[in-house]
N, CA, C and O atoms as a printed pandas DataFrame, in Angstrom:
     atom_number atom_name residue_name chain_id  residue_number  x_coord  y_coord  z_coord
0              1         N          UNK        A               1 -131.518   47.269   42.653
1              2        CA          UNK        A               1 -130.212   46.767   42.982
2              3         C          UNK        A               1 -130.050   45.396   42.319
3              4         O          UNK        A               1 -131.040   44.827   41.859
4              5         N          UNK        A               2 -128.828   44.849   42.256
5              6        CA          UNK        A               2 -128.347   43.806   41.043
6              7         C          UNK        A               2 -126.953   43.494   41.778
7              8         O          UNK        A               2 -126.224   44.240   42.432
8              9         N          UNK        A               3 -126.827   42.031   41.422
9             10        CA          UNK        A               3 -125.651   41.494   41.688
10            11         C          UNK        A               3 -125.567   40.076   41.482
11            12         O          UNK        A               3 -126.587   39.391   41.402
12            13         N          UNK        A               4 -124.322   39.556   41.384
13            14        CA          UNK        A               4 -124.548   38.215   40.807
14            15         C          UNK        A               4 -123.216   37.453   41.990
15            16         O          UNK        A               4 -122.142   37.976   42.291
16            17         N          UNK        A               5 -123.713   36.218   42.421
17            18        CA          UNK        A               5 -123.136   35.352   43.300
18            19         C          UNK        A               5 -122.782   33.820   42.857
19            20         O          UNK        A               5 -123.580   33.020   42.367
20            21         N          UNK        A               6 -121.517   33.617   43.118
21            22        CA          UNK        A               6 -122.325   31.735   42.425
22            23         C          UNK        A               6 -122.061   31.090   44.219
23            24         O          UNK        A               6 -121.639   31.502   45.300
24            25         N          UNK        A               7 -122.480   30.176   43.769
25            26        CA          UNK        A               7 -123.034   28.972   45.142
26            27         C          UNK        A               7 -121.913   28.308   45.173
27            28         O          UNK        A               7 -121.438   27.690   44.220
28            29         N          UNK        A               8 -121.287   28.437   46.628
29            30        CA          UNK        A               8 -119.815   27.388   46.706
30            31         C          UNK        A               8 -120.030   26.356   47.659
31            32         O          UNK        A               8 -119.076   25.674   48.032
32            33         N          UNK        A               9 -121.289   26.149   48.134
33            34        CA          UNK        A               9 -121.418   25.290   49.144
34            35         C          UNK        A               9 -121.140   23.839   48.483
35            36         O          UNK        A               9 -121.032   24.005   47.268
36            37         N          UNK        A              10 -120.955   22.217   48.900
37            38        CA          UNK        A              10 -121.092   21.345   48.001
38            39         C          UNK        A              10 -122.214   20.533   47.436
39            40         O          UNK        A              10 -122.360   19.597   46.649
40            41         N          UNK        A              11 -122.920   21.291   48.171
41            42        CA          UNK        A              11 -124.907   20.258   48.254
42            43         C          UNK        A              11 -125.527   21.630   47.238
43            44         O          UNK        A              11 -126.715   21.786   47.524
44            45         N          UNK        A              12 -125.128   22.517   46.293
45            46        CA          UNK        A              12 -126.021   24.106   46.313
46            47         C          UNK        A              12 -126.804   24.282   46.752
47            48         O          UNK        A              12 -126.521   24.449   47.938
48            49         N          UNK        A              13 -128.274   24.431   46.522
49            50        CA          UNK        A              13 -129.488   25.322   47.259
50            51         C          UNK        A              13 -130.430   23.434   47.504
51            52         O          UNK        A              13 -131.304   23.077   46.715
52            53         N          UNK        A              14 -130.149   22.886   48.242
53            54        CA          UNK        A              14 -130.758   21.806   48.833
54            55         C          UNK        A              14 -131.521   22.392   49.925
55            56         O          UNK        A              14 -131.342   23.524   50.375
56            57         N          UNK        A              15 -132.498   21.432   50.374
57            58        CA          UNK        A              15 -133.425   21.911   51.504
58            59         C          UNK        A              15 -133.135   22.744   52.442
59            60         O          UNK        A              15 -133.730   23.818   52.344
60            61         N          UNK        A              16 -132.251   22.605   53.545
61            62        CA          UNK        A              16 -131.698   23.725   54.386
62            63         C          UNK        A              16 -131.131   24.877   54.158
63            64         O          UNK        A              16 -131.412   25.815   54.905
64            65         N          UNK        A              17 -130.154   25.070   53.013
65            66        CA          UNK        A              17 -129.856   25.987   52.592
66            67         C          UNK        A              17 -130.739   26.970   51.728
67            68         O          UNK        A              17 -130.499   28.124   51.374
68            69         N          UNK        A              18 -131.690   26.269   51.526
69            70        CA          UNK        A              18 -133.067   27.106   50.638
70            71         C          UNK        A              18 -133.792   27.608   51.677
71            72         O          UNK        A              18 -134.261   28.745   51.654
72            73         N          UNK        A              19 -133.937   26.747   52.710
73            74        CA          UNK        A              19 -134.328   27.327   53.863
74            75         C          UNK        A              19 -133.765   28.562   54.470
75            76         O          UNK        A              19 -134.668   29.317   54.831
76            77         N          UNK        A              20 -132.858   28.907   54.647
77            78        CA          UNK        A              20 -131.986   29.689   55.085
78            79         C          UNK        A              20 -131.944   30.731   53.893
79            80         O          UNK        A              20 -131.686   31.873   54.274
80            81         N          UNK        A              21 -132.141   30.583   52.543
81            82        CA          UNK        A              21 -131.974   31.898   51.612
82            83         C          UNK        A              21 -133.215   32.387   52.033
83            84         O          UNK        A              21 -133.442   33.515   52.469
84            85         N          UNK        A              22 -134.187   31.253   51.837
85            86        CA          UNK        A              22 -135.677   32.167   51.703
86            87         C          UNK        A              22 -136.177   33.005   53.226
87            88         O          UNK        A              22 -136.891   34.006   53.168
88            89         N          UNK        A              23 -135.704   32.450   54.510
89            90        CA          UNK        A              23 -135.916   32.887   55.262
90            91         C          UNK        A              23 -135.191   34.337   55.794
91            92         O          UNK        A              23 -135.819   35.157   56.465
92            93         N          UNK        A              24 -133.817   34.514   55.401
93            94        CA          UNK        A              24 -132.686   35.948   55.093
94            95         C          UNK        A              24 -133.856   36.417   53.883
95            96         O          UNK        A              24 -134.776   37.027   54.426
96            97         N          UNK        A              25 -134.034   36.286   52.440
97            98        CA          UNK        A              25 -134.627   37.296   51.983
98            99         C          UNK        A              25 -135.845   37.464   52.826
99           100         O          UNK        A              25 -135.962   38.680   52.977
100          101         N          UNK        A              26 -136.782   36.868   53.431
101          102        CA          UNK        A              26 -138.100   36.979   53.772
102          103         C          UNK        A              26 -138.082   38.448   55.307
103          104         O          UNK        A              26 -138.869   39.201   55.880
104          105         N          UNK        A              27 -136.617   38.077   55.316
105          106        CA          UNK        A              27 -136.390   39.426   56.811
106          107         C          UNK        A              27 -136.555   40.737   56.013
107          108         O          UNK        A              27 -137.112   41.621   56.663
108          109         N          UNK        A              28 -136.278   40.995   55.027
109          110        CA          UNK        A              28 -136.453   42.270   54.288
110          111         C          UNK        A              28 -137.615   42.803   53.521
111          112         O          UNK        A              28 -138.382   42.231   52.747
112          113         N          UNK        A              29 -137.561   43.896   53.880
113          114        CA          UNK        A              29 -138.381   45.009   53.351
114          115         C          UNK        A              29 -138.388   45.306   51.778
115          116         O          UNK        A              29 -138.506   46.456   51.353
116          117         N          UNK        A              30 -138.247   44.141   50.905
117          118        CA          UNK        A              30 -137.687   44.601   49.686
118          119         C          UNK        A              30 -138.432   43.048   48.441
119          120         O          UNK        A              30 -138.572   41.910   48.888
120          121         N          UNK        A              31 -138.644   43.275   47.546
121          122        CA          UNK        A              31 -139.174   42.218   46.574
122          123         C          UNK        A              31 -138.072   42.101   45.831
123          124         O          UNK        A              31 -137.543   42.992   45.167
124          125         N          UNK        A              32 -137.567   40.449   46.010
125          126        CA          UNK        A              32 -136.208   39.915   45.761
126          127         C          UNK        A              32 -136.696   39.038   44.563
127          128         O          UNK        A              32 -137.823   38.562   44.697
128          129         N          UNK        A              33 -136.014   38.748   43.403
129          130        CA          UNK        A              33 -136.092   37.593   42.715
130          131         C          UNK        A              33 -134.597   37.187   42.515
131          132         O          UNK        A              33 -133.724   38.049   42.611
132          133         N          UNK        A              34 -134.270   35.790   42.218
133          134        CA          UNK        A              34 -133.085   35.075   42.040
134          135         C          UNK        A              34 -133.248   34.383   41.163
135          136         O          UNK        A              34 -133.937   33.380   41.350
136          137         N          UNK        A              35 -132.594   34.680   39.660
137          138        CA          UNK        A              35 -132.471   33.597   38.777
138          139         C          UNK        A              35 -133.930   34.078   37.857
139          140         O          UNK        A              35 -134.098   33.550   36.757
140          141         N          UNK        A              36 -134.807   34.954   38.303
141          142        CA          UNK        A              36 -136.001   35.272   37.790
142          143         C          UNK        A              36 -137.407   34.390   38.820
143          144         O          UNK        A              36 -138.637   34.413   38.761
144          145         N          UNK        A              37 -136.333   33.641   39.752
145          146        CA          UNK        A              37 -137.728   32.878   40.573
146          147         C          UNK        A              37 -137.797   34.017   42.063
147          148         O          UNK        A              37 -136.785   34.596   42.457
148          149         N          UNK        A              38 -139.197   34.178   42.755
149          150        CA          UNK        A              38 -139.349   34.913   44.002
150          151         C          UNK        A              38 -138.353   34.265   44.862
151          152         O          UNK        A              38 -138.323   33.048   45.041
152          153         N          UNK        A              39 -137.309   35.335   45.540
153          154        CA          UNK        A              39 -136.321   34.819   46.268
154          155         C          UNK        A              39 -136.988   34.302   47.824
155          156         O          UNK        A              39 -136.290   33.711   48.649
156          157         N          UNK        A              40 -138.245   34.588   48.023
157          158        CA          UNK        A              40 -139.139   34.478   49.120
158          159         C          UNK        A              40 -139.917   32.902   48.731
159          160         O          UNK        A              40 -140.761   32.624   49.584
160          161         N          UNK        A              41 -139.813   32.065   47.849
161          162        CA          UNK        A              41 -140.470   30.968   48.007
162          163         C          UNK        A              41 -139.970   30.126   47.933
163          164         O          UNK        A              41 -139.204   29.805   47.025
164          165         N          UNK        A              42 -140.299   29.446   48.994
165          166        CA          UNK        A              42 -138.932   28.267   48.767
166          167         C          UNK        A              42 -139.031   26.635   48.234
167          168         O          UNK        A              42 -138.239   25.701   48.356
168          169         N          UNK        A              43 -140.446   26.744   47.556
169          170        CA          UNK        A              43 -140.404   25.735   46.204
170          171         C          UNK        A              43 -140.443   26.348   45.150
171          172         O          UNK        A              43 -140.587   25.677   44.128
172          173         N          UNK        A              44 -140.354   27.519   45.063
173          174        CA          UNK        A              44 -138.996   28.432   43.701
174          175         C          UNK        A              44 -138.040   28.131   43.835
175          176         O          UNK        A              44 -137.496   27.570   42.884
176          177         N          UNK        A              45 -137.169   28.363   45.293
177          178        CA          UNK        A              45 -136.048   28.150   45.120
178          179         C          UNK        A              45 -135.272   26.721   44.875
179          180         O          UNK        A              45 -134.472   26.459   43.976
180          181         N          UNK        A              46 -135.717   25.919   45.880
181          182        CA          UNK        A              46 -135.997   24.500   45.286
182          183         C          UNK        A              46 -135.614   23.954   43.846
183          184         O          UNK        A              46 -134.727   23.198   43.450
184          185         N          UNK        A              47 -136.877   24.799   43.087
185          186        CA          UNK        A              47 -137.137   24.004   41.865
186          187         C          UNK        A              47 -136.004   24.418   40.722
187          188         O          UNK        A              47 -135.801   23.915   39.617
188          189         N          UNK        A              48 -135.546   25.180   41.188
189          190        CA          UNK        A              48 -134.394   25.837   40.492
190          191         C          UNK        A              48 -133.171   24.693   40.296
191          192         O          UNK        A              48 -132.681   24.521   39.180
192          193         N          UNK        A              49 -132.910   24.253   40.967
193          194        CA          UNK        A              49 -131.929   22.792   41.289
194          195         C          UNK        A              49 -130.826   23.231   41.066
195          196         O          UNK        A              49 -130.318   22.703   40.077
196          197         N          UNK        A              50 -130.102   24.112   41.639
197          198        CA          UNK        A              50 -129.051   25.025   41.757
198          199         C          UNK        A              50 -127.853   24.076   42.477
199          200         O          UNK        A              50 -127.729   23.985   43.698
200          201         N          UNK        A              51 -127.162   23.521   41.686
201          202        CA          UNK        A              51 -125.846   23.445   42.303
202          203         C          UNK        A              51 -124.681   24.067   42.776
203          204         O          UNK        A              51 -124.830   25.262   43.033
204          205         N          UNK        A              52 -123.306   23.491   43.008
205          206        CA          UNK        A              52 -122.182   24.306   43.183
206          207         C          UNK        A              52 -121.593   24.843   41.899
207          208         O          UNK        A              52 -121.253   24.140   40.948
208          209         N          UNK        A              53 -121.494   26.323   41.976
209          210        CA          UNK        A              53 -121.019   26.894   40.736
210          211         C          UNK        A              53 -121.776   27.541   40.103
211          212         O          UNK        A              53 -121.493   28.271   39.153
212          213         N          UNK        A              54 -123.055   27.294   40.671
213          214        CA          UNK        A              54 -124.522   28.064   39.639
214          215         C          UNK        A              54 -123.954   29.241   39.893
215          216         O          UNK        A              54 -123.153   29.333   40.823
216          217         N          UNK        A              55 -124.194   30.046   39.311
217          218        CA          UNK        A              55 -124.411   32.008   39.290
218          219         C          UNK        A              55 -125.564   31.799   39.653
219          220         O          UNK        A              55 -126.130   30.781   39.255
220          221         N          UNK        A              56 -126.278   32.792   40.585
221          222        CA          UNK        A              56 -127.111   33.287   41.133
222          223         C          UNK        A              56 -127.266   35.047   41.110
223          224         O          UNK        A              56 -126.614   35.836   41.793
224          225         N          UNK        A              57 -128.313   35.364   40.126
225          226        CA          UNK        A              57 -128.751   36.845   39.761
226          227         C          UNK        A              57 -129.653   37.311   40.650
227          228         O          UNK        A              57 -130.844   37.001   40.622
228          229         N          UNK        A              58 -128.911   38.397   41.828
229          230        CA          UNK        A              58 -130.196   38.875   42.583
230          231         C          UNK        A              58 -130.516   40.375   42.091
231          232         O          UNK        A              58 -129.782   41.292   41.724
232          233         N          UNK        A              59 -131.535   40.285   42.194
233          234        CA          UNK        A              59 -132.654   41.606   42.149
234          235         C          UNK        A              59 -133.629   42.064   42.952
235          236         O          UNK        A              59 -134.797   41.682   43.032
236          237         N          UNK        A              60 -133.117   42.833   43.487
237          238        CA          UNK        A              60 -134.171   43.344   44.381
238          239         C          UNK        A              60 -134.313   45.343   44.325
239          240         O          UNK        A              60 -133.592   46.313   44.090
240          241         N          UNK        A              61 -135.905   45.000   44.760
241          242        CA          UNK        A              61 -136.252   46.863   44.921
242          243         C          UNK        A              61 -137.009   46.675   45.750
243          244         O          UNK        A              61 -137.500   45.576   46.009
244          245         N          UNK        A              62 -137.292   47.949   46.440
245          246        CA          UNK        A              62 -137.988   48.289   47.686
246          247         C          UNK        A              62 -137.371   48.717   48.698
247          248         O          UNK        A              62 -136.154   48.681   48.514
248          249         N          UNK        A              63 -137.787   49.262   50.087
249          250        CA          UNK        A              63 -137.383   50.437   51.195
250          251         C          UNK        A              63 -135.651   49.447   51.272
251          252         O          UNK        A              63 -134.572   50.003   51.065
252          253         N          UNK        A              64 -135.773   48.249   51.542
253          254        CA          UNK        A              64 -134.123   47.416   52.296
254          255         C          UNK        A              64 -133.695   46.742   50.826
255          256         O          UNK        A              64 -133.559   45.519   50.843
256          257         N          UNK        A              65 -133.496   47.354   49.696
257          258        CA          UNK        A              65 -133.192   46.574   48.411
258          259         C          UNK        A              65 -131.430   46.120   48.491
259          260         O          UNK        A              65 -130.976   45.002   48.246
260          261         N          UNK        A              66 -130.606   47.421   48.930
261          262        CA          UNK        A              66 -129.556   46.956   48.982
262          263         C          UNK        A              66 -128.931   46.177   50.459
263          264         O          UNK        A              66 -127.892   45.522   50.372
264          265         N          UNK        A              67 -129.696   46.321   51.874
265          266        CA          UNK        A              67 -129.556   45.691   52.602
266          267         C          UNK        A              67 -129.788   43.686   52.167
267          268         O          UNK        A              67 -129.132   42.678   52.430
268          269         N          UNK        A              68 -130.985   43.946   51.457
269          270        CA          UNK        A              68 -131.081   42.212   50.935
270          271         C          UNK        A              68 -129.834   41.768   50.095
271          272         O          UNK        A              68 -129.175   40.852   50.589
272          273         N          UNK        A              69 -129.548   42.120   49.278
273          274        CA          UNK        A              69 -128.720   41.946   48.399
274          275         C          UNK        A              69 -127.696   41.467   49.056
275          276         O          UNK        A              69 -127.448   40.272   48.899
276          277         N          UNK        A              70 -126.835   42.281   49.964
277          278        CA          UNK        A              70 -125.750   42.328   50.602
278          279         C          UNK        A              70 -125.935   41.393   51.562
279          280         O          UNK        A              70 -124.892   40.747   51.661
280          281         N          UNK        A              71 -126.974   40.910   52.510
281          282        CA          UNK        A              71 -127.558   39.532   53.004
282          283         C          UNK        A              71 -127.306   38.345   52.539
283          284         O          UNK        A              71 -126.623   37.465   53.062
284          285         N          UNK        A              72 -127.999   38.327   51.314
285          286        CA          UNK        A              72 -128.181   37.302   50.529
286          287         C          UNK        A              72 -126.678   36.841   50.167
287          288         O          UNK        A              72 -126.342   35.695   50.468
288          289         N          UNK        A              73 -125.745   37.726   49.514
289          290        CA          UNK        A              73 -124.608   37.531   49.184
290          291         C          UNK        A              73 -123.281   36.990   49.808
291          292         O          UNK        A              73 -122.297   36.403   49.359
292          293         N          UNK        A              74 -123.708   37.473   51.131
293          294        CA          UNK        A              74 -123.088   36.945   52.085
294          295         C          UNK        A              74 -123.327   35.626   52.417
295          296         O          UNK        A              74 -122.430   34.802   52.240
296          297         N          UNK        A              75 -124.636   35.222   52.971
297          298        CA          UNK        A              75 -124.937   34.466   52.863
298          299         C          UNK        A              75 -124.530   32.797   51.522
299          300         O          UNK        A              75 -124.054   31.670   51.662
300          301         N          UNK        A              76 -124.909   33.363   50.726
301          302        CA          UNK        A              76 -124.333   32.486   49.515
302          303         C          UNK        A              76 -122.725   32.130   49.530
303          304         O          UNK        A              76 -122.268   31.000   49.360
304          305         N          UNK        A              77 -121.817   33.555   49.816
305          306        CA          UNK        A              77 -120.375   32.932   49.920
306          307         C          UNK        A              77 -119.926   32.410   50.938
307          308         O          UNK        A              77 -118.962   31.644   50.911
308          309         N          UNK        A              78 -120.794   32.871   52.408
309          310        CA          UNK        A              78 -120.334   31.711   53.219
310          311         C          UNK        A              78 -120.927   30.346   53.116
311          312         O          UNK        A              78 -121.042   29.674   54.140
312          313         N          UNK        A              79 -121.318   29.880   51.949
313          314        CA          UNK        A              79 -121.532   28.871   51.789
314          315         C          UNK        A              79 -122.707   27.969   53.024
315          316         O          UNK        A              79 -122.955   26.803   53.331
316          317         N          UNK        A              80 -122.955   28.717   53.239
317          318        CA          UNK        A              80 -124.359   28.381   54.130
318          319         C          UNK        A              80 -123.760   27.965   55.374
319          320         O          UNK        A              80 -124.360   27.130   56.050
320          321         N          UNK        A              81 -122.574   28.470   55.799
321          322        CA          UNK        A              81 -122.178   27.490   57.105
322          323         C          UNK        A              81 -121.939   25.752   57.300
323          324         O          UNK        A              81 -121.756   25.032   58.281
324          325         N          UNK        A              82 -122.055   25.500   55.718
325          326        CA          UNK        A              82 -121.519   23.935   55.698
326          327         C          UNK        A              82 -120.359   23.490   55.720
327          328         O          UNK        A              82 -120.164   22.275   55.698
């Protein structure tokens, strides 16, 4: 599964909100990468230094591939609840 999101929050993937991706992908049954970094680590995600506007490429396979996806995505356009 494949899909692409950009980040509308105004801080992008800063500490809490990295917190919050890596911990939504980490609920699933599925091996996620974002951007080509493990969507499960969250000094990958971090190091990425993803602002507002980045595109964000998810990929995931395994038993919950399109449940993550659709997580994640959500996640990203509600802008993390900020």
């Amino acid at each position: 599964m494949r899909s692409t999101v950009t980040l509308v929050n105004e801080t992008g993937l800063h500490a809490r909100p990295a917190a919050d991706f890596v911990k939504t992908a980490s609920s699933f049954d599925a091996q996620i990468k974002v951007n080509g970094v493990d969507a499960k680590s969250l000094l990958g995600i971090m190091a990425m230094g993803a602002k507002k506007g980045t595109e964000l490429e998810l990929v995931a396979t395994g038993a919950q591939a399109q449940e993550a996806i659709d997580g994640l995505v959500a996640l990203v356009e509600s802008g993390f609840s900020e």
